[in-house]
C-alpha positions in Angstrom: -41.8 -36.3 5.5 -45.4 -35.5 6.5 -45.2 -37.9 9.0 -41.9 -36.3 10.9 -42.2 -33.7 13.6 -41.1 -30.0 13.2 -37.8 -30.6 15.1 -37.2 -33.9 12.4 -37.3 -32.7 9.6 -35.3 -29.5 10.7 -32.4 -32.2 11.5 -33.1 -34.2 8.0 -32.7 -30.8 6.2 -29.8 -30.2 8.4 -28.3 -33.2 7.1 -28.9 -33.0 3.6 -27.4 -29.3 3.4 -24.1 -30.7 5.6 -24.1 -33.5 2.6 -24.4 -31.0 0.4 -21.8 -28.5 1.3 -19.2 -31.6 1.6 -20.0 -32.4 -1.9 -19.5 -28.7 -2.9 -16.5 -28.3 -0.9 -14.3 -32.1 -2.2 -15.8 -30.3 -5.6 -14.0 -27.5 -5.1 -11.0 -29.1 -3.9 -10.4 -31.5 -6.9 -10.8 -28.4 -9.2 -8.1 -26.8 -7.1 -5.7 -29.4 -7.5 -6.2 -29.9 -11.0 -6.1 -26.3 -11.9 -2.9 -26.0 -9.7 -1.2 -28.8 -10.9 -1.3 -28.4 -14.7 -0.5 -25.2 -14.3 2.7 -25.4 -12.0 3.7 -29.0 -12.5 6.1 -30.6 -15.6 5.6 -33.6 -17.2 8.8 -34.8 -16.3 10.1 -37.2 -13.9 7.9 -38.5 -10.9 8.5 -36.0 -8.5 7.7 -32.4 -8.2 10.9 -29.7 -7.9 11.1 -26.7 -5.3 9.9 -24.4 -8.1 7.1 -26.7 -8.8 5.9 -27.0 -5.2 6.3 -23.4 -4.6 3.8 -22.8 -7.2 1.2 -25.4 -6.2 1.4 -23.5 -2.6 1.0 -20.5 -4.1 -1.7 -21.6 -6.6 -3.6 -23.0 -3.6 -3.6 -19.7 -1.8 -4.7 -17.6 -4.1 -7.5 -20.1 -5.2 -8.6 -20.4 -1.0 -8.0 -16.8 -0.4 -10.4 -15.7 -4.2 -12.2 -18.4 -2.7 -13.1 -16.8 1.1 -13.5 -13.5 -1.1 -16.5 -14.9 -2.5 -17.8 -16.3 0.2 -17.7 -13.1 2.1 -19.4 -11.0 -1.1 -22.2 -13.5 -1.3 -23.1 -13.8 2.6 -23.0 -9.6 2.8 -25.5 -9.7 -0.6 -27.5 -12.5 1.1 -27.4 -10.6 4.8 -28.2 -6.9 2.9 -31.2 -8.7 0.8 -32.9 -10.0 4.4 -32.4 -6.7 5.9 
């Protein structure tokens, strides 16, 4: 990386944290799914019920909304920290 210009690496590091944050975020979905699902769904049949997808929906909101909560808290700490 010594050998890269300013502008360079600044893109390479770009990259690597838009890698990262797409790692982080299919994390975070594949959590939500299996948190949501064996929570609301049955073991029964093949297919999920009006009940069952009801809860997933609801599941998955609460989980984005706690989610964008979070977020929010952290990004105030990190903006109140650089002030």
């Amino acid at each position: 990386m010594n050998q890269l210009t300013a502008e360079q690496r600044q893109a390479v590091l770009q990259q690597a944290q838009q890698e990262a944050n797409q790692r982080i975020m299919q994390d975070m979905i594949q959590k939500m799914v299996k948190t949501c699902f064996t929570k609301c769904a049955g073991t029964s049949g093949d297919r999920l019920d009006s009940r069952e997808q009801s809860c997933i929906a609801s599941c998955q909101d609460q989980y984005l909304e706690t989610r964008d909560q979070v977020q929010k808290s952290l990004q105030q700490r990190q903006s109140n920290g650089m002030n």
